[in-house]
PLY file of the C-alpha trace (Angstrom):
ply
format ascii 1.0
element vertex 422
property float x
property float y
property float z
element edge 421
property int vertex1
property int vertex2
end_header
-97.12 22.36 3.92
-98.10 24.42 6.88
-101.96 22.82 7.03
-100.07 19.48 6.67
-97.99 19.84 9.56
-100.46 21.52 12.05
-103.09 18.46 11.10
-99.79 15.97 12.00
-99.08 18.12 15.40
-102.86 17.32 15.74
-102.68 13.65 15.66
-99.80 13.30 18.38
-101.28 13.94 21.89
-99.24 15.59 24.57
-96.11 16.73 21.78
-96.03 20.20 21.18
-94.09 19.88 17.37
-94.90 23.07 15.79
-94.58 26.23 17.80
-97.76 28.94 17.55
-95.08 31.15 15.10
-94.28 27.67 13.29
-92.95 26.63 10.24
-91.62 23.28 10.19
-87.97 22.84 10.82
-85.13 22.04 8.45
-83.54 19.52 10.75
-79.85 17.96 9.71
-78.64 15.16 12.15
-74.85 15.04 11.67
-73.59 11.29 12.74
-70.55 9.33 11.54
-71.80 6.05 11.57
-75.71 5.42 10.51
-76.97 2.01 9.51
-81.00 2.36 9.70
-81.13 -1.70 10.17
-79.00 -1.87 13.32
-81.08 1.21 14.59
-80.02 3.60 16.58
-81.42 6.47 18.06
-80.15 8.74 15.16
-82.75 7.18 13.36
-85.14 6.75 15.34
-85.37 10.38 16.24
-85.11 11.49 12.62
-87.97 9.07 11.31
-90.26 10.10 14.31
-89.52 14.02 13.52
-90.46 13.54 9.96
-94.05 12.11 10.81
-94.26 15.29 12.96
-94.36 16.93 10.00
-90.23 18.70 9.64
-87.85 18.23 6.78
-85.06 15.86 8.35
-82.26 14.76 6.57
-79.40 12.82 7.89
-75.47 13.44 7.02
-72.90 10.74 7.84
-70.15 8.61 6.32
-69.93 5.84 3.95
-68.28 3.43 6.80
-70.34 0.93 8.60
-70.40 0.75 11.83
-66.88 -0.35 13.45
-68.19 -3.30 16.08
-70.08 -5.21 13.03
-67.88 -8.18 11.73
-69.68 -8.34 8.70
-69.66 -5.10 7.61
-65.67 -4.71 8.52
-63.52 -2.91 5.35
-66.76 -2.35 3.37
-68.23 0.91 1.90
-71.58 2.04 1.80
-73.01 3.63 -0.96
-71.82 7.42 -1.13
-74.23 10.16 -2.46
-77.86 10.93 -1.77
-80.59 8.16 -0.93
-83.94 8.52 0.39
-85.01 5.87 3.21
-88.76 6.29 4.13
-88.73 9.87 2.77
-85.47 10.44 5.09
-83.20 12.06 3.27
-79.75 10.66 3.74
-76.36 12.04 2.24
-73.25 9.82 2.78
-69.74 11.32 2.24
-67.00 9.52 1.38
-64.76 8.98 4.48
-60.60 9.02 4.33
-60.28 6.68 7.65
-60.55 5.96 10.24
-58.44 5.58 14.14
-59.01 4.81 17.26
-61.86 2.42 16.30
-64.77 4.79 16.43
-63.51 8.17 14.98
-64.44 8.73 10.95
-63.16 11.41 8.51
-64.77 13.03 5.75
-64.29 16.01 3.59
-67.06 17.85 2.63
-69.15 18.43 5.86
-69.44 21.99 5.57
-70.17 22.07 1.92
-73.01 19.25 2.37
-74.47 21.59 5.23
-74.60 24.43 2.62
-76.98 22.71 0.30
-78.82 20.74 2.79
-79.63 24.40 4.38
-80.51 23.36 7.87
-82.54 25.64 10.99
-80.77 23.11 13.28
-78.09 20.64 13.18
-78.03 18.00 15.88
-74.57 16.47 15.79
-74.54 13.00 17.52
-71.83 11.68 20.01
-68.98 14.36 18.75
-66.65 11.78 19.64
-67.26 10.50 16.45
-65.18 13.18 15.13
-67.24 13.14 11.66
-69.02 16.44 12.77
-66.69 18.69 14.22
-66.59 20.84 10.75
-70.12 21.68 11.74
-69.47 22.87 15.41
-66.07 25.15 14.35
-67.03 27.49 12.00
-70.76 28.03 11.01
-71.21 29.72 7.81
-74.67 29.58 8.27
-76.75 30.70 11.13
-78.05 27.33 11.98
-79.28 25.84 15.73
-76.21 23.44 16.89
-77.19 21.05 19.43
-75.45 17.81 20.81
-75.82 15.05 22.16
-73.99 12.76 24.70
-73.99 9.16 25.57
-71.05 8.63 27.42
-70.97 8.44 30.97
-68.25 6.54 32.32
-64.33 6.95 31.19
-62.38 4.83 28.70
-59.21 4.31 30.97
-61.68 3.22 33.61
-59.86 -0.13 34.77
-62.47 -2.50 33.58
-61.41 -1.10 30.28
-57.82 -2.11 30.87
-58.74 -5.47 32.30
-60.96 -6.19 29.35
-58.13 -5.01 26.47
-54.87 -6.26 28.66
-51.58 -4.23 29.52
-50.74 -3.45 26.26
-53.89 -2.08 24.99
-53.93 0.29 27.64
-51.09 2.48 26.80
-53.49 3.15 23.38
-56.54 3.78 25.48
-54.52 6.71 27.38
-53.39 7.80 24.02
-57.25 7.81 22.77
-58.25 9.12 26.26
-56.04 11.93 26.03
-56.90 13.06 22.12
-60.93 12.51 22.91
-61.17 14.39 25.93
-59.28 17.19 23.68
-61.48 17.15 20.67
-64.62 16.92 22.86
-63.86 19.67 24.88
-63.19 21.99 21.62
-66.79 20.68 20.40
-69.08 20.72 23.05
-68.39 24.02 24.33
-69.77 25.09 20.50
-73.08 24.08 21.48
-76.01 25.81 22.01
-77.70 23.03 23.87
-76.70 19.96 25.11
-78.85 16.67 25.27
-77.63 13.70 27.74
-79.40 10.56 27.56
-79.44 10.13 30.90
-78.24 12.09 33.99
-74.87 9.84 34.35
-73.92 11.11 30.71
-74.36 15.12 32.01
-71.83 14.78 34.95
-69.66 12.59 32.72
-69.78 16.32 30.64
-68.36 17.96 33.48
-66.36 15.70 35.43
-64.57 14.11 31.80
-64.79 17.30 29.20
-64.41 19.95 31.92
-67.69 21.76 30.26
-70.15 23.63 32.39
-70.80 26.71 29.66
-74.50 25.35 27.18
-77.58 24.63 28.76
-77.90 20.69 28.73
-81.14 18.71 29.15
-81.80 14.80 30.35
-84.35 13.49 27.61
-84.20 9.62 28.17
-83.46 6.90 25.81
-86.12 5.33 24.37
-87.49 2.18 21.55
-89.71 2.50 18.94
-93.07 1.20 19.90
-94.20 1.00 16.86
-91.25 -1.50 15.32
-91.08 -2.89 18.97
-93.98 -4.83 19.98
-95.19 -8.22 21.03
-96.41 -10.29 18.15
-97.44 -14.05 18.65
-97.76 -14.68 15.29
-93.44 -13.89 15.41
-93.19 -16.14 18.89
-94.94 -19.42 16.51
-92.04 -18.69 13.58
-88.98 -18.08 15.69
-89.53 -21.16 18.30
-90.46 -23.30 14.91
-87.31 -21.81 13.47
-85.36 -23.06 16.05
-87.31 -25.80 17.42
-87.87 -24.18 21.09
-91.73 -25.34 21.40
-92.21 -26.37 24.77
-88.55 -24.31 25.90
-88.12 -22.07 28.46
-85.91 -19.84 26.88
-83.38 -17.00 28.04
-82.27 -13.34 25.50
-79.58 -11.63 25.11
-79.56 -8.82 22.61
-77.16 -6.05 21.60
-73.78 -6.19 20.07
-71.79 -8.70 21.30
-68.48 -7.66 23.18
-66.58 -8.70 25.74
-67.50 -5.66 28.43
-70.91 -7.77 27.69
-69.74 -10.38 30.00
-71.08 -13.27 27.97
-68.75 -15.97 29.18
-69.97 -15.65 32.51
-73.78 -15.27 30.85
-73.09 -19.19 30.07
-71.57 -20.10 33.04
-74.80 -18.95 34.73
-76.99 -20.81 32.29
-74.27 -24.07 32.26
-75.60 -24.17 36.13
-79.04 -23.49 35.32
-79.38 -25.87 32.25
-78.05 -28.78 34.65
-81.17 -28.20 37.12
-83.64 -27.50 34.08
-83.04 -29.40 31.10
-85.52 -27.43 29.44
-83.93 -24.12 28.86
-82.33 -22.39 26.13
-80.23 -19.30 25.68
-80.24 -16.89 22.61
-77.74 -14.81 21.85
-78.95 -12.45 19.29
-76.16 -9.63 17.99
-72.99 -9.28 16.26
-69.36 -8.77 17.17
-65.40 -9.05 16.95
-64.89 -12.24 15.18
-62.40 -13.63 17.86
-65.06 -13.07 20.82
-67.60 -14.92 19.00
-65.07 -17.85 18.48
-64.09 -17.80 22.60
-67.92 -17.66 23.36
-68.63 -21.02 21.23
-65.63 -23.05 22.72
-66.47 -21.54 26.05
-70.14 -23.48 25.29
-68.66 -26.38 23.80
-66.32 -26.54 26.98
-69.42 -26.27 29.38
-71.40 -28.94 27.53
-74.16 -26.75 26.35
-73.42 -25.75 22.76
-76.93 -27.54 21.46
-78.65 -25.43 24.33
-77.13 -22.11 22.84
-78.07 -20.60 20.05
-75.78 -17.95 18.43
-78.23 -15.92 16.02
-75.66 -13.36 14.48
-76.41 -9.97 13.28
-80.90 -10.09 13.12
-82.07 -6.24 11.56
-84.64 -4.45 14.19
-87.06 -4.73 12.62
-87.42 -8.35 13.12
-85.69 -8.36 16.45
-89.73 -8.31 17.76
-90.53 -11.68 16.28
-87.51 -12.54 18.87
-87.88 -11.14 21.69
-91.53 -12.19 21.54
-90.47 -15.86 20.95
-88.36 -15.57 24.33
-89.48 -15.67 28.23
-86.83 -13.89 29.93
-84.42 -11.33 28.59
-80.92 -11.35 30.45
-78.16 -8.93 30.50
-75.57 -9.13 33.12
-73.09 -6.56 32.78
-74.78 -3.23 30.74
-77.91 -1.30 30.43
-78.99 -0.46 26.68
-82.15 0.37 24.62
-81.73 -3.31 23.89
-84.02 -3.68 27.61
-86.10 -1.13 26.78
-87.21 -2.73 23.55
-87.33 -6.20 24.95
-90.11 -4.53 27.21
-91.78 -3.30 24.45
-92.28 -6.81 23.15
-93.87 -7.55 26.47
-90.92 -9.31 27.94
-89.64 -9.35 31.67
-86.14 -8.07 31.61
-83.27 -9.06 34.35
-80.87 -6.27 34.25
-78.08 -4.98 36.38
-78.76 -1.72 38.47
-76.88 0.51 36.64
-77.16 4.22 34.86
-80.76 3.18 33.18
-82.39 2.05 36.79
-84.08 4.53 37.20
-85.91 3.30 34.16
-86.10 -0.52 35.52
-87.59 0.48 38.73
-90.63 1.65 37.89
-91.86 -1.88 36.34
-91.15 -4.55 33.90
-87.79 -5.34 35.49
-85.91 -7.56 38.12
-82.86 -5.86 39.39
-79.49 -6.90 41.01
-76.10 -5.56 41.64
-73.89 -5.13 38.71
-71.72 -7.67 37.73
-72.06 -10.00 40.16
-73.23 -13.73 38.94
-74.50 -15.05 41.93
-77.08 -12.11 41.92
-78.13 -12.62 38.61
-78.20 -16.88 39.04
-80.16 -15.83 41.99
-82.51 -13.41 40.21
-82.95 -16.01 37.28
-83.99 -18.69 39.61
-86.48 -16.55 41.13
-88.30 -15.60 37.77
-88.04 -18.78 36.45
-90.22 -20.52 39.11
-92.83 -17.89 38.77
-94.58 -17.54 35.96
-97.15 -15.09 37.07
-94.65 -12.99 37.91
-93.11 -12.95 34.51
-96.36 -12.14 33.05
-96.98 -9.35 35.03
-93.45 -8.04 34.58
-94.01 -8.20 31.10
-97.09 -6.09 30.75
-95.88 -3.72 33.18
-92.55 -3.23 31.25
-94.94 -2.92 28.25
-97.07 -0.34 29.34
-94.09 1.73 31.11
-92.35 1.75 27.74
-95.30 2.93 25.45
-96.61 5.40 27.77
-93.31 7.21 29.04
-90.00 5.94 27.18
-91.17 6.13 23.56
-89.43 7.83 20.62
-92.20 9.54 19.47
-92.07 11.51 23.06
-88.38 12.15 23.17
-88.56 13.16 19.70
-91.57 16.12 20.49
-89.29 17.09 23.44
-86.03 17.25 21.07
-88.42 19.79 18.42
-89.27 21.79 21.51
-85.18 22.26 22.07
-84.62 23.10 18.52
-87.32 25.32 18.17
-85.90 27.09 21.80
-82.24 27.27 19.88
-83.75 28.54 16.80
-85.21 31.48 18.04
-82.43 32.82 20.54
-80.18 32.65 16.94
-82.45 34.83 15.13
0 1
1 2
2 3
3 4
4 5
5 6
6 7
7 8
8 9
9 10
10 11
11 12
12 13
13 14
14 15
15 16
16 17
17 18
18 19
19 20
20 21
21 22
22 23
23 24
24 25
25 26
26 27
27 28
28 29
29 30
30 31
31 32
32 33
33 34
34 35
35 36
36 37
37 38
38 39
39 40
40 41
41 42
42 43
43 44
44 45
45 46
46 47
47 48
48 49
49 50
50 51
51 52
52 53
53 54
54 55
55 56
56 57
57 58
58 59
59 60
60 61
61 62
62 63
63 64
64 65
65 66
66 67
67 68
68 69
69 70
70 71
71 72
72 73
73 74
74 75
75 76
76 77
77 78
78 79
79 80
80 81
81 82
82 83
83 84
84 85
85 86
86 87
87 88
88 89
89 90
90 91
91 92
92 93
93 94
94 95
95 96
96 97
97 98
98 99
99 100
100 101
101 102
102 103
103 104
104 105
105 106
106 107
107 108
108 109
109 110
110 111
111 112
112 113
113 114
114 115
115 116
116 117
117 118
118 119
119 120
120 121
121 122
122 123
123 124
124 125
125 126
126 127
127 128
128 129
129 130
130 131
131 132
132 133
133 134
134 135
135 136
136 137
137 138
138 139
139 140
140 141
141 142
142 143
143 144
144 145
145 146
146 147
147 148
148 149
149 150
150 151
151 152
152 153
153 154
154 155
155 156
156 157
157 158
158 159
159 160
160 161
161 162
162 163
163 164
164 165
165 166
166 167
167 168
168 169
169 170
170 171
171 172
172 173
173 174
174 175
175 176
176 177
177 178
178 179
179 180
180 181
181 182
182 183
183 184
184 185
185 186
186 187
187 188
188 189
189 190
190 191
191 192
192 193
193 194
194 195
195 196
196 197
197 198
198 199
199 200
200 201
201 202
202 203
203 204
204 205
205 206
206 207
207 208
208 209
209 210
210 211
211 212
212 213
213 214
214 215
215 216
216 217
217 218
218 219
219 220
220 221
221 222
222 223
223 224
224 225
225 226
226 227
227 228
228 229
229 230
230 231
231 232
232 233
233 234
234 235
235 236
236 237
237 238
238 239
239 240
240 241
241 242
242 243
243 244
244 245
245 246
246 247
247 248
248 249
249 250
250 251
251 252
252 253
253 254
254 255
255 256
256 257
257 258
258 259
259 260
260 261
261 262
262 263
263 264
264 265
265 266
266 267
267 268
268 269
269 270
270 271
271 272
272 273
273 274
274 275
275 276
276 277
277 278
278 279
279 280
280 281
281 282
282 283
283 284
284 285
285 286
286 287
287 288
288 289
289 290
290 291
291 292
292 293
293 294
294 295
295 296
296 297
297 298
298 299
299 300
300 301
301 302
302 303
303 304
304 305
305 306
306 307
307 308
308 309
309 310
310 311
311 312
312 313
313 314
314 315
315 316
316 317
317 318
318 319
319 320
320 321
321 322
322 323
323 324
324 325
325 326
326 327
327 328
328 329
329 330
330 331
331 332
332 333
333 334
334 335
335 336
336 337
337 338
338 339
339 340
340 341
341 342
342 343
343 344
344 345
345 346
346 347
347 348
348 349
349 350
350 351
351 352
352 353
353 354
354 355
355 356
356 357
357 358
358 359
359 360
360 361
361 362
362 363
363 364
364 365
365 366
366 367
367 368
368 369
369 370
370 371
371 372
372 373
373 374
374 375
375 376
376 377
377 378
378 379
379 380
380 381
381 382
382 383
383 384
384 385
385 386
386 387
387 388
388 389
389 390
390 391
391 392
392 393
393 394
394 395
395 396
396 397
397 398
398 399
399 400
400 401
401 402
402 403
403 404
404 405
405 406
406 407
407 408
408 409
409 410
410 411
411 412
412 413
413 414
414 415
415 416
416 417
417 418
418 419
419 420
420 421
C-alpha cells in the first residue's frame, strides 16, 4: 500500500500527498447532502484524494439535495455503496427544517467503524455533522470548511422571499449563527473557499480561535473540458447549427436573477435574430413556471431553451456546444467549469473576481443589466476576442484552479492536524 501511494505522489507534479513519515490517510468527509451527479466539491475533493493514493470515504444522509425539484420527498438508498472505489455510507435522516439543515442518528457510531485520521465536515450549517465536532471519541483531525460569505437576513434576501418570509429568515438567522458558532470553534483548522467566506467567520459566527486557510474553489479538469465531438451532438440536439448561442448553468433560483437574464436577451434577440439562450439547471417548480411565461410574455420562448437538471458529467458536451456563458447576479464553480470547456465567461465582479481577472473573463458591476447588455454586446461583435478569452480561461483553470491542486493542498492541512493530535 505504501509503494502504491509513494508511486501515485510520484505521478502528480507540484502536490506534496504523502508526508516523508507517511502513511496514507484515513480521510472521512462528513456532509449532509451528497449527490455525486450534481457534483460538488465534496466530491470532487474526495475522488481526487483517493487517486492520491488515501482511503476516503464519505458520510452523509439519505436526503437529496433540498433545491432539486425532482428529487423533492425522495430517499436515497441508506447503507454502504461504493462509487468509483469511494466509499459512501448514507444514514437514514429524521428531517429536515429550515430548508437546508438534515438530521440523522448514528453519526458518531458510523465514525467508529469508518475509523478516520481526519474528518473534514462540510458547511456545518448543514447541521448533519455536528455529532462529529461535540464530542470525539476518537482522536481524529477535525477540519471545516466554509462557503458562506454574505448573511441570510441581508435585504436582497428579504426582497427575494417577501415580508413574510423574513420573519423565518431571522428565526433561521438567529438558530444558524448559534449552532455555527458551537461548531466551528471545535475545529482544528478551518478552510474558506475564498477570502469573503473567512471574514464572513468572524464578522457572522464571532470566531477568531482555529487557524483558517483560503484554498480556492476549483472544477474538475478532467470531467470539464472542451470536446467538439459534444458541441456537433448538443447543437444537433437542439438544432442550434449556425446559432450564436448564450449559457447559463447552476441551479436555478430566483437570487439567480433569470427574469432579467431574458429581458437582456429579449433586447438582444430583437437586434440578432440569430441567438439563443440555454438555461441548463434545476429549481423550485414555481420559478421555473414564472421564467417560461416571463419568455412567452417577451416573445422569445422558441429562442429559449430550458434544459432541466443535465448530470456533470455531460454538462461539457454543453458548455462546449455554447459561445458565451452568462451569469448576471452570482459567482459559482459553474464559471470556473465553463472555462474549463474553453468558454468565455461574462460574470459579475463579485467574491470570485479575483479569479475572473486574471483571464478568460469579461467583468461588470453586479447586478446591474445595462452593464451586462453592454458587456454582451461587446463580446458578441468580436469573435477573436471570444476565442482568446476562451483559451485563456482554459489554461488559467487547468494550471491554477484545479481540484487535483486544492485537493494536494487540503492533504497537506490534514496531515498538519494529524500530527499536532498525536
Amino acid at each position: 500500500m505504501r509503494a502504491l501511494a509513494e508511486e501515485k505522489c510520484k505521478k502528480v507534479e507540484g502536490i506534496s500527498v504523502i508526508t516523508a513519515r507517511g502513511s496514507p490517510l484515513r480521510i472521512v468527509h462528513i456532509v449532509g447532502y451528497f449527490m455525486p451527479e450534481v457534483g460538488y466539491e465534496e466530491y470532487f475533493l474526495a475522488k481526487e484524494q483517493l487517486k492520491l493514493g488515501h482511503n476516503v470515504a464519505v458520510l452523509t444522509s439519505d436526503r437529496p439535495l433540498p433545491h432539486l425539484s425532482s428529487g423533492r420527498g425522495e430517499r436515497l438508498k441508506v447503507g454502504k455503496e461504493v462509487l468509483g472505489g469511494l466509499e459512501v455510507v448514507r444514514l437514514k435522516a429524521l428531517g429536515e427544517f429550515f430548508y437546508d439543515m438534515v438530521l440523522a442518528p448514528g453519526v458518531r457510531s458510523a465514525l467508529e467503524e469508518l475509523s478516520p485520521d481526519v474528518v473534514h465536515l462540510h458547511e456545518p450549517k448543514h447541521l448533519f455533522g455536528f455529532p462529529a465536532a461535540l464530542k470525539r471519541r476518537r482522536n481524529y483531525g477535525l477540519v471545516m470548511d466554509i462557503h458562506d460569505f454574505d448573511y441570510p437576513d441581508h435585504p436582497i434576501h428579504r426582497e427575494i422571499r417577501g415580508p413574510v418570509d423574513a420573519v423565518v429568515v431571522g428565526e433561521y438567522v438567529t438558530f444558524r449563527r448559534l449552532v455555527g458558532r458551537a461548531v466551528f470553534k471545535r475545529a482544528d483548522h478551518i478552510v474558506a473557499v475564498i477570502p469573503a467566506c473567512r471574514n464572513f467567520l468572524e464578522d457572522f459566527y464571532k470566531v477568531r480561535g482555529p487557524p483558517v486557510t483560503v484554498t480556492g474553489l476549483g472544477a474538475d479538469t478532467e470531467m470539464f473540458h472542451y470536446t467538439e465531438k459534444g458541441r456537433r451532438r448538443i447543437r444537433e440536439m437542439y438544432s442550434l447549427e449556425g446559432r450564436e448561442v448564450l449559457i447559463f448553468s447552476g441551479v436555478i433560483t430566483r437570487r439567480k436573477r433569470l427574469e432579467d437574464v431574458l429581458e437582456v436577451f429579449s433586447s438582444l434577440a430583437k437586434e440578432n435574430p440569430n441567438l439563443r439562450l440555454m438555461v441548463v439547471g434545476d429549481g423550485p417548480e414555481d420559478y421555473f413556471r414564472m421564467l417560461k411565461s416571463k419568455a412567452e410574455a417577451l416573445g422569445i420562448s422558441e429562442r429559449v431553451i430550458f434544459t432541466g437538471f443535465i448530470p456533470k458529467e455531460r454538462l461539457k458536451e454543453y458548455f462546449s456546444a455554447a459561445d458565451i456563458g452568462v451569469w448576471l447576479s452570482n459567482n459559482s464553480i459553474n464559471q470556473l467549469e465553463a472555462m474549463a470547456c474553453r468558454l468565455p465567461v461574462v460574470v459579475p465582479e463579485l467574491q470570485l473576481s479575483f479569479i475572473f481577472k486574471q483571464g478568460g473573463a469579461l467583468l461588470f458591476p453586479p447586478g446591474e443589466k445595462d452593464a451586462f447588455k453592454k458587456a454582451l454586446v461587446e463580446i458578441l461583435a468580436d469573435e477573436e476576442r471570444r476565442e482568446a478569452l476562451g483559451r485563456e480561461g482554459e489554461k488559467l483553470v487547468r494550471e491554477r484552479y484545479s481540484y487535483s491542486h486544492i485537493a494536494g493542498r487540503l492533504v497537506e492541512i490534514y496531515q498538519s492536524v494529524v500530527e499536532k493530535r498525536r
